[in-house]
DRENDOSE-167534 format. One record per residue: residue in three letters; x, y, z of N, C-alpha, C, CB in turn. Coordinates in steps of 0.02 Angstrom, whole numbers, plus 50000, padded with zeros to 5 digits. Each point is the difference from the previous one (the first is absolute). Glycine has a CB too. Layout:
# residues N
alaXYZXYZXYZXYZ;...
//
This chain:
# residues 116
unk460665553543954499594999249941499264998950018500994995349941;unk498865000550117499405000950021499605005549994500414993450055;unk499975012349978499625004750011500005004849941500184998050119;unk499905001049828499855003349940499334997349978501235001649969;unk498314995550053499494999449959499615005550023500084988049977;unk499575013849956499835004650000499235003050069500734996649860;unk498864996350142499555001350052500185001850058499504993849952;unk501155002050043500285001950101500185006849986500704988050062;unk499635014049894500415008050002499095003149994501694999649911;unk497815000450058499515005250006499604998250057499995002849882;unk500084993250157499775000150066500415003650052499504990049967;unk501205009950033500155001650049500265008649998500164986250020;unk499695014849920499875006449960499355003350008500724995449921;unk498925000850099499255003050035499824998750071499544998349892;unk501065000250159500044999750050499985009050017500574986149998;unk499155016350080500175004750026500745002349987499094996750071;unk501215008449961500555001050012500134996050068499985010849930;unk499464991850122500234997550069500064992250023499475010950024;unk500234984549932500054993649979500844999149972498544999749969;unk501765002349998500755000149937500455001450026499625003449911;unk500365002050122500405004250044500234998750074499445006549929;unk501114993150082500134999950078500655000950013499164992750022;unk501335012649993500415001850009500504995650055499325009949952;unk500164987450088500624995350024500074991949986499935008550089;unk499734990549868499934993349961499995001849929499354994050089;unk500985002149906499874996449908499704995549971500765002049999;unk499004997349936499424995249985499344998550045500964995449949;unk498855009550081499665000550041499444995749988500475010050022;unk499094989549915499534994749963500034994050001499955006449942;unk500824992350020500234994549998500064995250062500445006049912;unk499974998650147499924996450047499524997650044500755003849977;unk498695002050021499154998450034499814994649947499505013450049;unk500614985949894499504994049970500324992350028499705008049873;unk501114992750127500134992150012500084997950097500825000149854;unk498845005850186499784998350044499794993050038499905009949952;unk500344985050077499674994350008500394994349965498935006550010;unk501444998149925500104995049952500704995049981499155008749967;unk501404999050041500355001050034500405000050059499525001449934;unk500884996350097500285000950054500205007550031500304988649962;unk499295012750099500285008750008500824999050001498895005850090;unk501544990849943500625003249971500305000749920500174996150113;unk499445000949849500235002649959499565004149960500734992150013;unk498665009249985499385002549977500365009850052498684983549989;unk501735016150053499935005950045500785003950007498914993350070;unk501355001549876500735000449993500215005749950500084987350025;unk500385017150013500055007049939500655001649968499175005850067;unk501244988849930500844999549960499744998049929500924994750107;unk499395010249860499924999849947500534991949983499645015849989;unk500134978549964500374994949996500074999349906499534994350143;unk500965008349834500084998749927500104992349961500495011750023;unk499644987349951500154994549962500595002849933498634993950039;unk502085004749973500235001549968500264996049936499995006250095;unk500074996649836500134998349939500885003449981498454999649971;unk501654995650001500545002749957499755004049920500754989050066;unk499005016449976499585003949942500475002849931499165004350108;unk501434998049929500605003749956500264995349954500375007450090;unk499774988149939500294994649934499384998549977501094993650043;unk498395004649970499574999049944499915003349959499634995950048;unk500255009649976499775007149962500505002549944499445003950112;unk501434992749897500545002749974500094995349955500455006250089;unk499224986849908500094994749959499425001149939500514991850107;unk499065011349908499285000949954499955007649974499294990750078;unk501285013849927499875006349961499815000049947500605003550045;unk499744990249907499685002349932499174998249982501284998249961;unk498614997950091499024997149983499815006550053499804982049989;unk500465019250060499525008050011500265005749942499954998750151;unk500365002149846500355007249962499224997949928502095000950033;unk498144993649931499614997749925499035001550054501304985549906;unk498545011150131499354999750037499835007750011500234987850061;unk500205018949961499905005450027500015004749925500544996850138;unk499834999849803499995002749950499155001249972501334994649989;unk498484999750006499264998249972499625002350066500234988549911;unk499515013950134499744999650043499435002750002500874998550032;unk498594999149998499185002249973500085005250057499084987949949;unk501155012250111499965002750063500135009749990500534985550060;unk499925012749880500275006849979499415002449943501464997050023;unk498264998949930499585002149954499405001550027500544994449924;unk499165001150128499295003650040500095005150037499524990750011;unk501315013450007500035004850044500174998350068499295004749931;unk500874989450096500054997450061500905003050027498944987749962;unk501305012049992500634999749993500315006649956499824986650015;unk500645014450020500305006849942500704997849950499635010250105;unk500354990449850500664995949942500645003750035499314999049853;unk500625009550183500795000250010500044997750086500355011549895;unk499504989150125500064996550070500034993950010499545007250027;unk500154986149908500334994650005500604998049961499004998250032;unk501255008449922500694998349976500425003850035499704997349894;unk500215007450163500415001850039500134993850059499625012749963;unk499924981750058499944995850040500594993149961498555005950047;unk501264995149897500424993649952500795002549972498684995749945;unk501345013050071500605000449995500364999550046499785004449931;unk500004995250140500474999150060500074995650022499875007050024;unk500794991650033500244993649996499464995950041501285003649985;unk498474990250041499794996150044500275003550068499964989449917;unk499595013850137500195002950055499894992650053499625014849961;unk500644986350091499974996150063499574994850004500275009050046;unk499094996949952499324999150021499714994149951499865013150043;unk500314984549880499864996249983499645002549940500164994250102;unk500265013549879499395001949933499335000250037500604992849891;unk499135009650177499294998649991499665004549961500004995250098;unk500075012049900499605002849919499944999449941500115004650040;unk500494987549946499824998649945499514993449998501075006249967;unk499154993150088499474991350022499465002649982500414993650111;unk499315011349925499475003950003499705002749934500465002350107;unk499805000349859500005000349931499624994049958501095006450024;unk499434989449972499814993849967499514995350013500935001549986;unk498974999750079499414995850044499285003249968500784998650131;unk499175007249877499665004649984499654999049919500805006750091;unk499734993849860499994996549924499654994549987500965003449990;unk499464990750085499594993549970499434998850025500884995049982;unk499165007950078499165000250039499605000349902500175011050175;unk499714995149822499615004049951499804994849937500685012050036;unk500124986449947499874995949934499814990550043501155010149890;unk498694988650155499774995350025499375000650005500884998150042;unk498915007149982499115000250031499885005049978499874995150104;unk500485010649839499545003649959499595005550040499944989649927;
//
């Protein structure tokens, strides 16, 4: 969430490419800024480390406040969103993965109707 504000995204959006870019690193920015700040093993560390949720049961306990939330959805009325691709998303079952295109979806919705 940090990194959604909007100054950091148009700065680092007006970075070079050759600054952004680096094929054998990731976050390449990120990691030159916390330089010092950081510990290099973990500032230099490249395993991806998740944090896992019991996304599916949540997600399977709250269909009807997304299904009613995706009904009304500004995300779809400003165009962000397409009405049959999120009722093709709400007609299928909860996959593995945790519904993330619908997470995604809805995240998306409330972003919008949060900060407009």
């Amino acid at each position: 969430v940090p990194y959604l504000d909007h100054r950091l995204v148009e700065a680092a959006a007006a970075l070079p490419d050759r600054l952004r870019i680096d094929r054998a690193v990731t976050k390449v920015v990120l990691r030159r800024a916390v330089r010092g700040v950081v510990p290099d093993e973990i500032r230099l560390d490249r395993r991806k480390i998740g944090f896992a949720v019991p996304q599916v049961t949540w997600m399977a306990a709250s269909m009807p406040a997304i299904r009613a939330a995706l009904a009304d959805s500004l995300a779809i009325a400003e165009g962000l969103l397409d009405r049959q691709g999120v009722d093709a998303l709400l007609a299928r079952p909860l996959e593995p993965d945790g519904g993330a295109e619908l997470w995604r979806a809805l995240s998306i919705d409330r972003w919008l109707r949060r900060l407009g």
